[in-house]
MIKOL-885550 format. One line per field, with one value per atom (N, C-alpha, C, CB): residue number from 1; x, y, z; residue in three letters; atom name. Coordinates in Angstrom, 2 decimals. Last residue first. Glycine has a CB too. Layout:
<rs>
nr	(NUM ...) .
c1	(X ...) .
c2	(Y ...) .
c3	(Z ...) .
rest	(ALA ...) .
atom	(CA ...) .
</rs>
This chain:
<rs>
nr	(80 80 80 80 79 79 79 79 78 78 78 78 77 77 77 77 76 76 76 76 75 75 75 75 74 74 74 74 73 73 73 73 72 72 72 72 71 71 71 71 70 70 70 70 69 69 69 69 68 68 68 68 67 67 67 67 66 66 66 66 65 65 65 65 64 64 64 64 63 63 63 63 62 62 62 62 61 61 61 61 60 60 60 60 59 59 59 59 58 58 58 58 57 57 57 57 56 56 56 56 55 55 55 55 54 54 54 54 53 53 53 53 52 52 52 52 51 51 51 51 50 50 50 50 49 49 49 49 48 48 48 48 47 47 47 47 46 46 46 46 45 45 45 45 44 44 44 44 43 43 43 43 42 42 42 42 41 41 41 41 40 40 40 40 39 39 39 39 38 38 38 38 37 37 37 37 36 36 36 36 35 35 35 35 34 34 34 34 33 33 33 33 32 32 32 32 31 31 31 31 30 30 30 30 29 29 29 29 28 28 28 28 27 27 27 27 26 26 26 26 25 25 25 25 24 24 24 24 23 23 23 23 22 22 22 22 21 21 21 21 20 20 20 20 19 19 19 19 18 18 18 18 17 17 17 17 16 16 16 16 15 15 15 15 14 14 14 14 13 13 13 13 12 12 12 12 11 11 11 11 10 10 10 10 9 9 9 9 8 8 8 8 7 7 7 7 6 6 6 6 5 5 5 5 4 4 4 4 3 3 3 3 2 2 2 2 1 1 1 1) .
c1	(-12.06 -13.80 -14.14 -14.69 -8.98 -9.40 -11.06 -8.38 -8.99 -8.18 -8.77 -7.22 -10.96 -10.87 -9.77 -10.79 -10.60 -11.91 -11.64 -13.49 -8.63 -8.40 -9.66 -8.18 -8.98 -7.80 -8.01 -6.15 -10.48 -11.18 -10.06 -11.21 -9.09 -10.16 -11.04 -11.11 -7.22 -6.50 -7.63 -5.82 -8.90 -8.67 -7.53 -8.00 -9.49 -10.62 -10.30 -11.04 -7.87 -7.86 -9.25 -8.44 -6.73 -5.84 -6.52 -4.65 -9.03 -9.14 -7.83 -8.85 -8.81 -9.98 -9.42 -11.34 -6.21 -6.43 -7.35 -6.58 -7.10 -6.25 -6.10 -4.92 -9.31 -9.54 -9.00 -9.37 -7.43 -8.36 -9.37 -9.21 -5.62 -5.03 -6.19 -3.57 -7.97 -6.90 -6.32 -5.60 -8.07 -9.46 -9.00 -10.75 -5.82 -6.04 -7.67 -5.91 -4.04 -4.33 -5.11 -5.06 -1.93 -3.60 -4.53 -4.37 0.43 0.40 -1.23 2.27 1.54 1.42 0.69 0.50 0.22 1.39 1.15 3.52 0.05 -0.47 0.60 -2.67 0.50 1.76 0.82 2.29 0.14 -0.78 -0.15 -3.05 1.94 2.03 1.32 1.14 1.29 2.44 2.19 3.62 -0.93 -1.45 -0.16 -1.49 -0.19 -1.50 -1.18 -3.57 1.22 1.87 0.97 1.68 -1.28 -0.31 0.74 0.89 -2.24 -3.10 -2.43 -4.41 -0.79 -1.11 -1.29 -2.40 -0.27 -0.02 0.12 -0.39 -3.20 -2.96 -1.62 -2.92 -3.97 -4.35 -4.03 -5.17 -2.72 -2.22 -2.56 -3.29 -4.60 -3.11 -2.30 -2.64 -6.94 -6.65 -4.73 -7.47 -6.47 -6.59 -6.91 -7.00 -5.61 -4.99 -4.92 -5.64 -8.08 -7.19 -5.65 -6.85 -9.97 -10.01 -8.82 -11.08 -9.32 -8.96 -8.91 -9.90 -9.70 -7.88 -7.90 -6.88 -12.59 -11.64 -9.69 -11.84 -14.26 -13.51 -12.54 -12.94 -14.87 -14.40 -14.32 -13.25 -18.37 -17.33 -16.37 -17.75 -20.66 -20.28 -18.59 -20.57 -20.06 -21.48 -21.35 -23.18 -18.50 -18.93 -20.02 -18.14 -17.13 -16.90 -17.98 -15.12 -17.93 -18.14 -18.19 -16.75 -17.19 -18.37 -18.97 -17.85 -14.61 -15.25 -16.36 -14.53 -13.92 -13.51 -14.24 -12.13 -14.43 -15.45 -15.35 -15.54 -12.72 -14.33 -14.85 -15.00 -10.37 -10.77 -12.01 -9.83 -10.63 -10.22 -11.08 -8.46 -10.88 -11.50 -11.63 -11.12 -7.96 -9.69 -10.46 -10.27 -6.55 -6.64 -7.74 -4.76 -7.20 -7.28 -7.32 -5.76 -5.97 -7.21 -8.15 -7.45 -3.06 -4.15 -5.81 -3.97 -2.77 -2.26 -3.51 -0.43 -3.40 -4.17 -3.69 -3.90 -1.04 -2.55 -3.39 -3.17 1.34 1.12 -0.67 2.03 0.34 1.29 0.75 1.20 0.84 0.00 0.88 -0.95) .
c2	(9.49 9.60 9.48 8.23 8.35 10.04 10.61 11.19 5.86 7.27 8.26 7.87 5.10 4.82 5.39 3.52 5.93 6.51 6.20 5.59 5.18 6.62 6.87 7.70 2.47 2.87 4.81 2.39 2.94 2.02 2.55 -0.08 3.79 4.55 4.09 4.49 2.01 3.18 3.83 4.13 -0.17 -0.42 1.01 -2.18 0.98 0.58 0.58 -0.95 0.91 2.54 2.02 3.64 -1.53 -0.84 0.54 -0.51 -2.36 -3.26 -2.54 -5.12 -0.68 -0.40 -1.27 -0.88 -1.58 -0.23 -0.15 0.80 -4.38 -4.29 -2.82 -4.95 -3.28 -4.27 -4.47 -5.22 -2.44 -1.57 -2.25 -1.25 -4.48 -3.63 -2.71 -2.74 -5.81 -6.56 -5.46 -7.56 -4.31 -4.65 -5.44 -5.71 -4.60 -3.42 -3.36 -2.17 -7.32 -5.94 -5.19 -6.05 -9.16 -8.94 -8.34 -9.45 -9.65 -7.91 -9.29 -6.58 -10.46 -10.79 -9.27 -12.39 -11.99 -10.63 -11.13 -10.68 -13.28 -13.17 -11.84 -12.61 -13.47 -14.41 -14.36 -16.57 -11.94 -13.29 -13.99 -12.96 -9.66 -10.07 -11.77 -8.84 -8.98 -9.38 -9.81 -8.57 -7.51 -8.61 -9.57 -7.64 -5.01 -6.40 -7.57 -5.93 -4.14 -4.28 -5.76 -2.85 -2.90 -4.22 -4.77 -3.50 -1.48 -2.94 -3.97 -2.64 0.34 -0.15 -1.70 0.60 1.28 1.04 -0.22 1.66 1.85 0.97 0.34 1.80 3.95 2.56 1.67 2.40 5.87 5.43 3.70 6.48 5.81 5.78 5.17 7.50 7.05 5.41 5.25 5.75 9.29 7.64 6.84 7.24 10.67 10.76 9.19 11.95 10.68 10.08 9.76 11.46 11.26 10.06 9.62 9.92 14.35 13.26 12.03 13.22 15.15 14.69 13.55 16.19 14.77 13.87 13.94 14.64 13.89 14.52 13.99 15.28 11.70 12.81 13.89 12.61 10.20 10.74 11.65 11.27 8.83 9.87 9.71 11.65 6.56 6.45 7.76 6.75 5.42 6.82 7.29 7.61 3.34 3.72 4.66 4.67 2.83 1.54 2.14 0.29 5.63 4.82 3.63 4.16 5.13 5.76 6.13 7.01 3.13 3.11 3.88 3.61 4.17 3.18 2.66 2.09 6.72 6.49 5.75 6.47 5.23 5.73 6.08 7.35 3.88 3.16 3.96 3.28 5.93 5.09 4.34 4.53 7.35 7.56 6.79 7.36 5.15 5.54 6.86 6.16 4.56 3.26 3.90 2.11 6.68 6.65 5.66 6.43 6.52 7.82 7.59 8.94 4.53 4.39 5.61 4.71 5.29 4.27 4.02 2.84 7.29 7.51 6.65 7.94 5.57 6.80 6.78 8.66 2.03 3.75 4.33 4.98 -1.18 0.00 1.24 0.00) .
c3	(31.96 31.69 33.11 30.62 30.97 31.43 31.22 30.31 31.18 31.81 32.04 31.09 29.50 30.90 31.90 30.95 27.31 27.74 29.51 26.87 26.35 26.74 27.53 25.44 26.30 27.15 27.51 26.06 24.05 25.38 26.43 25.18 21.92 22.37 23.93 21.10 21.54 22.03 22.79 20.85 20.75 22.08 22.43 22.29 18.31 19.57 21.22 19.32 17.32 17.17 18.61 14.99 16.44 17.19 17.91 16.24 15.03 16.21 17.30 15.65 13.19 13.51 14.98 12.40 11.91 12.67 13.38 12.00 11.08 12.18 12.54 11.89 9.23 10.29 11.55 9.89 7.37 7.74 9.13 6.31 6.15 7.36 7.66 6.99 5.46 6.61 7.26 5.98 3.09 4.19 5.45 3.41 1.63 2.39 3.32 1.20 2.47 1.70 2.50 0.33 4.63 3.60 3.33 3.64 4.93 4.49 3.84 2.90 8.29 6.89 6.83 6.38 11.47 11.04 9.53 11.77 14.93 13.19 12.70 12.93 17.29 15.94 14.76 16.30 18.95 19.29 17.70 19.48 18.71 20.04 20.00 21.09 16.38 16.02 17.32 15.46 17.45 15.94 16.12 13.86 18.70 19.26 18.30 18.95 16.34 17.57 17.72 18.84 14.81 14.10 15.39 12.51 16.75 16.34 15.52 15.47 17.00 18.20 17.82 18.84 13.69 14.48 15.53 14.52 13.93 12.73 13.10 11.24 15.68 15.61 15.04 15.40 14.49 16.07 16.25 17.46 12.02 11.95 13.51 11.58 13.59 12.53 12.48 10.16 14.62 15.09 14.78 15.77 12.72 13.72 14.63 14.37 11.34 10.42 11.79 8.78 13.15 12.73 12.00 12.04 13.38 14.68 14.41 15.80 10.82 11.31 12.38 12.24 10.52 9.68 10.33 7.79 13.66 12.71 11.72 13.29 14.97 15.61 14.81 16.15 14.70 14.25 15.03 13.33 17.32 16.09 15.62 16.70 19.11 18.13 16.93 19.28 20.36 20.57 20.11 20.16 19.12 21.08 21.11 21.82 16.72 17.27 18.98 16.77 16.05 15.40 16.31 14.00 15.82 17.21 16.73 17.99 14.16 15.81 16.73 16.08 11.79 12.48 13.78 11.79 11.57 11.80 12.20 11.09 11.40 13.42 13.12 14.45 9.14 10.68 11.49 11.28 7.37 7.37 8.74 6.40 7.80 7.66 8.34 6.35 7.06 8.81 8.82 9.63 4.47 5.57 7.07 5.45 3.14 3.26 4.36 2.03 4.33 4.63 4.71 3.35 3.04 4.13 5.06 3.99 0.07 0.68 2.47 -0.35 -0.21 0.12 0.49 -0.76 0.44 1.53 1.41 0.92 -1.19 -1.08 -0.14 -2.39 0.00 0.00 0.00 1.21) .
rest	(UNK UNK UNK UNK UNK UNK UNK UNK UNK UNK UNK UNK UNK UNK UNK UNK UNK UNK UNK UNK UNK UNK UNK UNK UNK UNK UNK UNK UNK UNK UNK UNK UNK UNK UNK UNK UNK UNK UNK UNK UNK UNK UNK UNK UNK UNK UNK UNK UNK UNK UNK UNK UNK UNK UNK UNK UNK UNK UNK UNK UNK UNK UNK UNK UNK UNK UNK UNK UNK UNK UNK UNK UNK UNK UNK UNK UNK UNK UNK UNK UNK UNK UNK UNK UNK UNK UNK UNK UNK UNK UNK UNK UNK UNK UNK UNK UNK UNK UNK UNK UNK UNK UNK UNK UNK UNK UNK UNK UNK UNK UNK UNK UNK UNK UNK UNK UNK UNK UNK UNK UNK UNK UNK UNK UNK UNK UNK UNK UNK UNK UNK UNK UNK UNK UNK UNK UNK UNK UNK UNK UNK UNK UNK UNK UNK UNK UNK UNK UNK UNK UNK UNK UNK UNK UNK UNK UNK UNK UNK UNK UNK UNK UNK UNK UNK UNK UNK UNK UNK UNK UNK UNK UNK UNK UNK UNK UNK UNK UNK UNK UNK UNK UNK UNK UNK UNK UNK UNK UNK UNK UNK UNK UNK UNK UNK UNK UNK UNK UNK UNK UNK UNK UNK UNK UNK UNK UNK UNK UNK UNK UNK UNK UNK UNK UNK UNK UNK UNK UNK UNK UNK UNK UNK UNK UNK UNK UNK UNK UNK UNK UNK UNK UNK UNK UNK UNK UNK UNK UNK UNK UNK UNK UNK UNK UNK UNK UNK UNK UNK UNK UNK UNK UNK UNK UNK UNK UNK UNK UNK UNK UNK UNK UNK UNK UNK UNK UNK UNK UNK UNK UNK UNK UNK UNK UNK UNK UNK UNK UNK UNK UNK UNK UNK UNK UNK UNK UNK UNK UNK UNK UNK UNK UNK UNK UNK UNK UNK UNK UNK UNK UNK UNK UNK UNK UNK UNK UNK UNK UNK UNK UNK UNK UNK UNK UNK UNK UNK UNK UNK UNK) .
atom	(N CA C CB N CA C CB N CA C CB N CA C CB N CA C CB N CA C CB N CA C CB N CA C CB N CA C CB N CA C CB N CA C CB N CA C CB N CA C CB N CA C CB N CA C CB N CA C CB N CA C CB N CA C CB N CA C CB N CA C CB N CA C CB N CA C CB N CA C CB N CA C CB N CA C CB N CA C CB N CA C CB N CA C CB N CA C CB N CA C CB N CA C CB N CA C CB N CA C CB N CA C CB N CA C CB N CA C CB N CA C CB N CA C CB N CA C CB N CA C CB N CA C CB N CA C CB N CA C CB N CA C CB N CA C CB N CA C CB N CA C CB N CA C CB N CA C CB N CA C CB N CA C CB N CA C CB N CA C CB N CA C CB N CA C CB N CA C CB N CA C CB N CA C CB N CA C CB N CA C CB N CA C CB N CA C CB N CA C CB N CA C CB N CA C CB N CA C CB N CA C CB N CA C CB N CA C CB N CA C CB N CA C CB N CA C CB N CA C CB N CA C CB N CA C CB N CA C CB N CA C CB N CA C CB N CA C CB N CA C CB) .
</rs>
């Protein structure tokens, strides 16, 4: 995946992350902000339970979403 599909995937991510925590949108930076953190966090999580591989781009939009969830579960419980 080039830069823009990287961009467009952490779009995409933290909308449905905080879609799934929050029920609205943050915004397009905050989402692109936390898709990306997430994409991240969640390839970390992924490599920790021995999955890892490149399966395109609904795989890595899956593993942000599942990174950008649990950034958003961690923040909510800090600081809510």
């Amino acid at each position: 995946m080039g830069p823009i599909s990287w961009i467009i995937a952490g779009i995409v991510a933290g909308f449905i992350a905080s879609k799934l925590m929050d029920g609205s949108g943050k915004g397009c930076l905050v989402d692109l902000i936390l898709g990306i953190v997430g994409g991240s966090f969640g390839g970390w999580l992924m490599s920790l339970v021995g999955i890892s591989g490149n399966g395109g781009f609904i795989a890595n939009i899956a593993v942000a979403v599942v990174g950008a969830v649990a950034i958003l579960w961690i923040f909510n419980k800090l600081f809510k």
